[in-house]
C-alpha positions in Angstrom: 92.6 73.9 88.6 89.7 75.8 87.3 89.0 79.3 87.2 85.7 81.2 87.2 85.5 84.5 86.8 82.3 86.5 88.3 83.0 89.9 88.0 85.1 92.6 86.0 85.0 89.8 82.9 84.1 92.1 80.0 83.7 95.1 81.7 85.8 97.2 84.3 84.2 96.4 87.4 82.8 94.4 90.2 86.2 92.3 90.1 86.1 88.6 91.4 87.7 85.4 90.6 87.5 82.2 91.7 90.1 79.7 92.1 89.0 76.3 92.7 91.5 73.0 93.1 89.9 69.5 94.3 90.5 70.3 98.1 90.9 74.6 98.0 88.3 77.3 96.8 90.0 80.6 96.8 88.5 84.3 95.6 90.8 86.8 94.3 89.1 90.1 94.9 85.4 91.3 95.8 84.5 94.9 94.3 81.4 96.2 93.7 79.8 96.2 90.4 79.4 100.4 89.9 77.1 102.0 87.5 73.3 102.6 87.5 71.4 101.0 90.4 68.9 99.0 88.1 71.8 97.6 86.4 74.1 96.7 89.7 72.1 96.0 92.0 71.3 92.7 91.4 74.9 91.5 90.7 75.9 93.0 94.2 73.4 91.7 96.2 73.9 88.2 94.6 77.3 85.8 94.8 78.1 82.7 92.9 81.0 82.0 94.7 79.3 80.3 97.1 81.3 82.0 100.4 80.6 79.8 102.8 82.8 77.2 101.1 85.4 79.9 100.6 88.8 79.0 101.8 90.6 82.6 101.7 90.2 85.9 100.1 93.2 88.0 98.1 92.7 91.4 97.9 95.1 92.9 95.2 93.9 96.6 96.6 91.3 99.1 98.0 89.7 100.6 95.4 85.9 100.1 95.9 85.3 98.2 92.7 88.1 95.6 93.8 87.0 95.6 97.5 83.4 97.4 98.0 81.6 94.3 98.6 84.0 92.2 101.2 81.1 93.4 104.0 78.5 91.5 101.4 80.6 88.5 101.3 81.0 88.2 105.1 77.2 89.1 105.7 76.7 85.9 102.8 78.4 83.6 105.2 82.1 84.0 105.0 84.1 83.0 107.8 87.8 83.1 107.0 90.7 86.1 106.5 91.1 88.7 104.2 94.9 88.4 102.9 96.2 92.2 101.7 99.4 94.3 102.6 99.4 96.8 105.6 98.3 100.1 103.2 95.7 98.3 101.2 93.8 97.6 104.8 94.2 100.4 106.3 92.7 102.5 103.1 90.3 99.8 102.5 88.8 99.9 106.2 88.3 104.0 105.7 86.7 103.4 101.8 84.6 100.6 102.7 82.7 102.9 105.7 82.4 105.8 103.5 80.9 103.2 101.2 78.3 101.8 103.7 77.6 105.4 104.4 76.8 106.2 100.8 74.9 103.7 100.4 73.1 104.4 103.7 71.9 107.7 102.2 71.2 106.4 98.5 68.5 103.6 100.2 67.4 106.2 102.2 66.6 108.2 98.8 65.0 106.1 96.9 62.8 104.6 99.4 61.3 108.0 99.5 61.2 108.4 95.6 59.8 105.0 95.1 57.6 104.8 97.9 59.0 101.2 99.4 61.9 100.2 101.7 65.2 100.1 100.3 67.9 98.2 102.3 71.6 99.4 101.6 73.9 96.2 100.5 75.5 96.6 103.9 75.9 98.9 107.1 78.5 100.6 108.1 79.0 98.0 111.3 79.0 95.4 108.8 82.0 97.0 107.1 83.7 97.4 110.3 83.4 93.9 110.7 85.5 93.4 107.6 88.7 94.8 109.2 88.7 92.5 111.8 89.5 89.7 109.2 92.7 91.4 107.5 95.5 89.3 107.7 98.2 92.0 106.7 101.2 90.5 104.2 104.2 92.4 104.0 105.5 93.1 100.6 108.2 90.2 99.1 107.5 87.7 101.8 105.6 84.4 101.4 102.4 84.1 103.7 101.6 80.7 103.9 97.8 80.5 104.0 97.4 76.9 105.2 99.5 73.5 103.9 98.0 73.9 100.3 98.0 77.7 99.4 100.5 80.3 100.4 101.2 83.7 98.8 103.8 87.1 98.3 103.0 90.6 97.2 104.5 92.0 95.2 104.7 96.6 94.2 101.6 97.1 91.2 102.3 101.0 90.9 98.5 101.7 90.8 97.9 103.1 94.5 99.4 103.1 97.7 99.4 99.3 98.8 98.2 97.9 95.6 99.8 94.6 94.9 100.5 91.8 92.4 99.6 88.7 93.7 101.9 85.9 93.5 99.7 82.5 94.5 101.2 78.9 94.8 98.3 76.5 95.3 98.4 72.6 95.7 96.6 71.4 92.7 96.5 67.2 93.1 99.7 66.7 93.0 101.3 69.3 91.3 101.9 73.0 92.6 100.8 75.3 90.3 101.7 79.0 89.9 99.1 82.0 89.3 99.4 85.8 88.9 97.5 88.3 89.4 97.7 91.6 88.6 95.0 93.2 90.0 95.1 96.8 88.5 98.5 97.4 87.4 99.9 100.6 87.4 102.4 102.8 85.2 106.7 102.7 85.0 108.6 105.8 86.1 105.2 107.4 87.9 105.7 109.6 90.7 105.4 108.8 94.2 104.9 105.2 93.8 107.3 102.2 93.0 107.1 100.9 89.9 105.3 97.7 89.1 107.4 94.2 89.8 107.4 92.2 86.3 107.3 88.3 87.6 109.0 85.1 86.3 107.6 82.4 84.7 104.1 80.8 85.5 101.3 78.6 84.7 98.6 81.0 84.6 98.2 84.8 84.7 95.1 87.1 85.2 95.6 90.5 84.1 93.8 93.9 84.0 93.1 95.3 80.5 91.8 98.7 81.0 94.0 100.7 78.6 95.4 97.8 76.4 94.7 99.7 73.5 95.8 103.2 74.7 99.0 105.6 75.5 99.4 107.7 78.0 100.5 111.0 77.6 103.8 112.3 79.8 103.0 112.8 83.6 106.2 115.2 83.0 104.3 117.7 80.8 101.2 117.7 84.0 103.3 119.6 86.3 104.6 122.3 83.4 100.5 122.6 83.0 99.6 122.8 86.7 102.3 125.7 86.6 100.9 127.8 84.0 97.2 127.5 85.0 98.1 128.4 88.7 99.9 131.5 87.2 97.3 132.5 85.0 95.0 132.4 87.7 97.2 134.6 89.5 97.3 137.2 86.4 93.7 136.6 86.5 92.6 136.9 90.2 90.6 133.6 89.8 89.4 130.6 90.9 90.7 127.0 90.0 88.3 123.9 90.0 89.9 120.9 89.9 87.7 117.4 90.4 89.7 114.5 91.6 88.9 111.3 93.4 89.9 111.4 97.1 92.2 108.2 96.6 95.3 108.3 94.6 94.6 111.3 91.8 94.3 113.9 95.0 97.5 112.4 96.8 99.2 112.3 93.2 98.5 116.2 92.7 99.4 117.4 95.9 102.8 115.7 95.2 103.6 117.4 92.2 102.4 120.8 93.4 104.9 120.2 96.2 108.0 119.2 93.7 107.2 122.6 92.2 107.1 124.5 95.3 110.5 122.7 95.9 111.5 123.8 92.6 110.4 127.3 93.4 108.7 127.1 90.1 104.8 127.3 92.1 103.3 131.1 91.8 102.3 131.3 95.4 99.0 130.8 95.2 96.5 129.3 98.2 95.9 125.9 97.2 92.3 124.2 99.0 92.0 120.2 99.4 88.7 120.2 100.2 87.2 116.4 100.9 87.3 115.3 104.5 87.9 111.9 102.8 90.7 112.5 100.6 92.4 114.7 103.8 91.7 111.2 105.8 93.5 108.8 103.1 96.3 111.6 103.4 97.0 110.9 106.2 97.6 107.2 105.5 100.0 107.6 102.4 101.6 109.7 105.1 101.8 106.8 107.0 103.5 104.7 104.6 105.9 107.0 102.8 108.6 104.4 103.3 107.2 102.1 100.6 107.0 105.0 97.8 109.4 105.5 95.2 113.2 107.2 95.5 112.1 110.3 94.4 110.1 110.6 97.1 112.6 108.9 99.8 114.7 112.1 98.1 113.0 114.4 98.6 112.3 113.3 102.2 115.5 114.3 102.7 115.5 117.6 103.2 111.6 118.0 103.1 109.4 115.8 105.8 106.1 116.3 104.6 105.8 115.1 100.9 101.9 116.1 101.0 101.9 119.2 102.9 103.7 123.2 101.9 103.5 126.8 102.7 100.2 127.8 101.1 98.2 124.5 101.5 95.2 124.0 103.5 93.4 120.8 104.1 90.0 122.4 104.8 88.5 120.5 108.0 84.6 121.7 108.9 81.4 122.5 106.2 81.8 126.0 107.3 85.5 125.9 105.6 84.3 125.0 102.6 81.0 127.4 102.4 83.7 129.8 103.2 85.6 128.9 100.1 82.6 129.9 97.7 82.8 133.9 98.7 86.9 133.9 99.1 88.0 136.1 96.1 90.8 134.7 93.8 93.2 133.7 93.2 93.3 130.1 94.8 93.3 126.8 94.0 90.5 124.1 94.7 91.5 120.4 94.9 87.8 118.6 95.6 86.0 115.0 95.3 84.3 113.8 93.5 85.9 112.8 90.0 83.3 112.9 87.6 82.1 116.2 89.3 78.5 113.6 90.2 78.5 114.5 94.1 80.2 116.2 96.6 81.4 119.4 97.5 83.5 120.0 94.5 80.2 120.3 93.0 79.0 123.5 95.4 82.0 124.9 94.3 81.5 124.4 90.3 78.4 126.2 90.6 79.5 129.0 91.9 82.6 129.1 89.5 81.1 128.0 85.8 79.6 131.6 85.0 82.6 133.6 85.1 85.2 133.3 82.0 88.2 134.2 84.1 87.7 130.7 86.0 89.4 127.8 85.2 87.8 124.3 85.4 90.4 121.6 85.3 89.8 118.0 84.4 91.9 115.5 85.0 90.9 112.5 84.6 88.0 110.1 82.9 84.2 111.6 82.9 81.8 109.4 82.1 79.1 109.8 79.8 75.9 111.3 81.1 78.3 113.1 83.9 78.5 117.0 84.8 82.0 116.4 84.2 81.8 114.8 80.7 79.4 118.0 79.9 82.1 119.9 81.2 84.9 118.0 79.0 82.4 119.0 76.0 82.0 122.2 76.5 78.5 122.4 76.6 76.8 126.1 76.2 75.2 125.3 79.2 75.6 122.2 82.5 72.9 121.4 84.9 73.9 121.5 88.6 71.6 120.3 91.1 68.7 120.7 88.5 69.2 124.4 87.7 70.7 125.4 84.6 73.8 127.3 84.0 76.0 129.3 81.1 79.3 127.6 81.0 81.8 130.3 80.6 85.1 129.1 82.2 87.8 127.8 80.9 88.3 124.4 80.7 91.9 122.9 80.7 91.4 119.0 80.4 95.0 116.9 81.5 95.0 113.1 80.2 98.9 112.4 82.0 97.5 111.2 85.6 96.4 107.5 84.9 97.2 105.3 87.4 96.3 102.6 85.0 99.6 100.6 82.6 99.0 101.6 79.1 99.9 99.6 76.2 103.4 100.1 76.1 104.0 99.6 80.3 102.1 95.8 78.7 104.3 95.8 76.1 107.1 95.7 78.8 106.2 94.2 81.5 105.1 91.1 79.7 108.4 91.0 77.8 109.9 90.6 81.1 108.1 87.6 82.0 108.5 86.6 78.2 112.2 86.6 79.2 111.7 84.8 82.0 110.0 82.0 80.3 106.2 83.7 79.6 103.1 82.1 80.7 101.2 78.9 80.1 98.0 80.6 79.5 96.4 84.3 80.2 93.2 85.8 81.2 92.5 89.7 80.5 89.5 90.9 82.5 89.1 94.3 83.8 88.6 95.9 80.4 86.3 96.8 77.9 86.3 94.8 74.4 88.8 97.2 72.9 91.2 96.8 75.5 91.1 93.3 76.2 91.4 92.2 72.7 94.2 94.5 71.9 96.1 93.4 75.1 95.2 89.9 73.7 97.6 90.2 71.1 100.2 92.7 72.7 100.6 89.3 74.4 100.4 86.1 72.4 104.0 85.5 71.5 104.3 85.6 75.9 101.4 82.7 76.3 101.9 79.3 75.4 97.8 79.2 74.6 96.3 82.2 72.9 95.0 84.4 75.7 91.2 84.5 76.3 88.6 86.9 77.6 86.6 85.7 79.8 83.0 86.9 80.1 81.3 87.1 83.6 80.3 83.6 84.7 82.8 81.6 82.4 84.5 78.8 84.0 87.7 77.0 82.1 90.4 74.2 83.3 93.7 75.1 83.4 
C-alpha cells in the first residue's frame, strides 16, 4: 500500500490523501488550500491525484479546507461517490455553495483590479453537482464500497457529523487496516460526543494542529460569557462577538442557553446575525439525536437546544442595518471569525470608538487580520480602509477549540496503545511545532517512529 499525501502535509490546510493498493486508488478528503490567492491558487486549481482514476472519496467532514474543492475534483474528471455521514452532507452541500458564491464575487474583483478575466475554481452549479454523489454512512456501521474497500465512521468531536474514518482495503492479499482522523476533536466538550479512540491498526493518519498546546477549560467560557453580558447590562452596551458560522456560533448559542436554563443569563437581547450560521442551525437542529447526553438532557424538559427567550436570529439586511442604531445593551453573535468580511464587520465599526463596548474574541486571528489587530490592541484598526481609535474593551476567550490538544493525544492514543498501538503514523494537518511534538507524544504507540509527511511525499507501508 502506498500513501501520498497532497495537501495539509506541513501545513493546516488543503487536506488530501491518497491511498493507492495495486487494484484500488482511494482519496481521503479534498479541502481547499486557504490563504492568499497568489499563494493557493495554483495548488487548488491543480490535482495530482489523478481523479479520473479515483476509485472513492472519504470525507472525514465539512469544513471547507477538508471539503471546498470536491466541485474541482468532479469538474477534473471524477465520476464516482462521495462516502460521508448524513450531517457532514447536509452541512457540506450549504458550505460548498456559499463557497462557489465567494468565490464568484472574489473573480469578479479582481478581474476588475487586474484588468483580465478571472474564473472562480468552480460555480455554484458545479457544487450542486457534488451532492448528488453523497453516499451517506451511518455512524458504527460498515459501508462496503465495492469487494476490496469498505468502511465505518466513527464520533471525532470536532463538528457536527465529523467522523473518524475506519478503512479496510484489500491490499494483494492481505487486508490492511487504516485510520483516519480527520480533525479530531476535544473529550468532555459540550454538545458533541466525544471522540471514539480505535483498536489496533496498520497505519494511522492523524491531525496535528495543537500537538504542542493545552486548552484552557470550556467550563470557565460560560462563567466569562456571564459576566461580560452583565457588565454590558450595568453598562448599557454593546457586545461584539466574531465567530465562524459553523460550529463556534452553534457552540455559543449552547452555552448561552445552559445559562438561561441555569437562570444565571442577565436578560439581555442576544443577535445571531449571519444568514449562514442561522442556515447550519438549522441542521444541528436537525441532528440533535447524535449530540452528547448533556444535550439529550437537557432535551428533556427544553426542545430547542439553540433557541431562548431573548434570542433573535436576524433574517433580512435591513435587520442587521437596524442593529447598528439599536441602543445597548445587547449582544451580537456575527461571521466572520477573523473579523476579514462580513457583517460582523459593519458592526465593529460602528462599536470600536466607544470604551463602554466590549469586543469579544474567541477564537484564532490570524496575522495581518482586523481581528489579530483587535487581539493586540492596537491604538488604532483599519475598517474598510478608514482609520479608527480603538477604545473598547477587548475580552479575548481561548476555551472554544474544537481542535484535541495535547493531552486529548496524550489519551486517545493510549487507548489504541492499549489496544495494541499502530504499525506506523502520519501527522499532517499541523504546523512544524505541532506535528513534531505530537511525533513524540506518540512514539511508544507506533511500532516505526511516526513521520511528517511534506506535501507530495509518497512512502510504502
Amino acid at each position: 500500500m502506498q500513501l501520498t499525501f497532497l495537501g495539509a502535509a506541513g501545513e493546516v490546510t488543503g487536506s488530501q490523501h491518497l491511498v493507492e493498493t495495486e487494484s484500488r486508488r482511494l482519496l481521503l478528503d479534498c479541502g481547499l488550500f486557504q490563504g492568499r490567492d497568489e499563494e493557493t491558487g495554483p495548488k487548488n486549481a491543480r490535482f495530482h491525484c489523478a481523479p479520473r482514476r479515483l476509485d472513492a472519496v472519504i470525507l472525514s467532514h465539512a469544513h471547507i479546507d477538508h471539503s471546498g474543492n470536491l466541485p474541482g475534483l468532479i469538474k477534473a474528471g471524477y465520476e464516482g461517490d462521495i462516502y460521508c455521514t448524513r450531517a457532514t452532507a447536509d452541512i457540506a452541500s450549504m458550505m460548498l455553495r456559499d463557497s462557489a458564491k465567494i468565490q464568484k464575487e472574489d473573480a469578479a474583483y479582481r478581474s476588475a483590479k487586474e484588468n483580465r478575466p478571472v474564473e472562480p475554481l468552480y460555480t455554484e452549479e458545479e457544487a450542486r453537482e457534488v451532492v448528488q454523489r453523497f453516499r451517506y454512512v451511518p455512524f458504527g456501521k460498515w459501508e462496503t464500497i465495492d469487494p476490496e474497500i469498505r468502511v465505518r465512521f466513527h464520533h471525532a468531536g470536532h463538528i457536527l457529523g465529523s467522523a473518524i474514518s475506519e478503512i479496510e482495503i484489500l491490499d494483494g492479499e492481505e487486508w490492511r487496516r487504516l485510520i483516519f482522523t480527520g480533525d479530531l476533536g476535544r473529550r468532555d466538550k459540550p454538545l458533541l460526543n466525544d471522540p471514539v479512540p480505535q483498536e489496533r491498526c496498520d497505519v494511522v493518519i492523524t491531525e496535528s494542529t495543537y500537538g504542542n498546546r493545552i486548552h484552557p477549560d470550556t467550563g470557565d467560557v460560560k462563567a466569562e460569557l456571564q459576566e461580560v453580558i452583565s457588565l454590558a447590562a450595568e453598562r448599557q452596551s454593546k457586545v461584539i462577538i466574531p465567530a465562524f458560522s459553523l460550529g463556534r456560533t452553534q457552540l455559543l448559542v449552547y452555552l448561552l442557553n445552559e445559562l438561561r436554563n441555569e437562570n444565571t443569563l442577565c436578560r439581555v437581547p442576544v443577535f445571531i446575525d449571519s444568514p449562514l450560521a442561522t442556515r447550519l442551525t438549522e441542521i444541528y437542529r436537525d441532528h440533535q439525536e447524535f449530540m452528547d447526553e448533556d444535550v439529550q438532557e437537557t432535551l428533556k424538559f427544553d426542545d430547542d437546544v439553540f433557541d431562548f427567550d431573548g434570542l433573535t436570529y436576524t433574517r433580512g439586511r435591513d435587520e442587521s442595518i437596524a442593529l447598528n442604531k439599536r441602543p445597548g445593551p445587547f449582544v451580537v453573535i456575527s461571521a466572520s471569525g477573523m473579523c476579514e468580511n462580513g457583517r460582523v464587520v459593519h458592526h465593529l465599526k460602528n462599536a470600536v470608538g466607544d470604551p463602554d463596548n466590549i469586543i469579544m474574541i474567541i477564537g484564532f486571528q490570524a496575522k495581518g487580520s482586523l481581528g489579530r489587530q483587535i487581539v493586540d490592541r492596537r491604538e488604532h484598526v483599519y475598517i474598510f480602509g478608514r482609520r479608527f481609535e480603538l477604545n473598547a474593551e477587548v475580552r479575548t476567550i481561548s476555551g472554544l477549540s474544537a481542535h484535541a490538544d495535547a493531552e486529548d493525544f496524550r489519551w486517545w492514543f493510549g487507548e489504541m496503545q492499549k489496544q495494541g498501538g499502530c504499525g506506523h503514523a502520519f501527522i499532517v494537518h499541523g504546523e512544524q511545532g505541532g506535528a513534531e511534538a505530537l511525533a513524540e507524544l506518540i512514539a511508544d504507540t507506533c511500532d516505526h517512529p511516526p513521520i511528517v509527511p511534506q506535501f507530495g511525499e509518497s512512502f510504502e507501508v
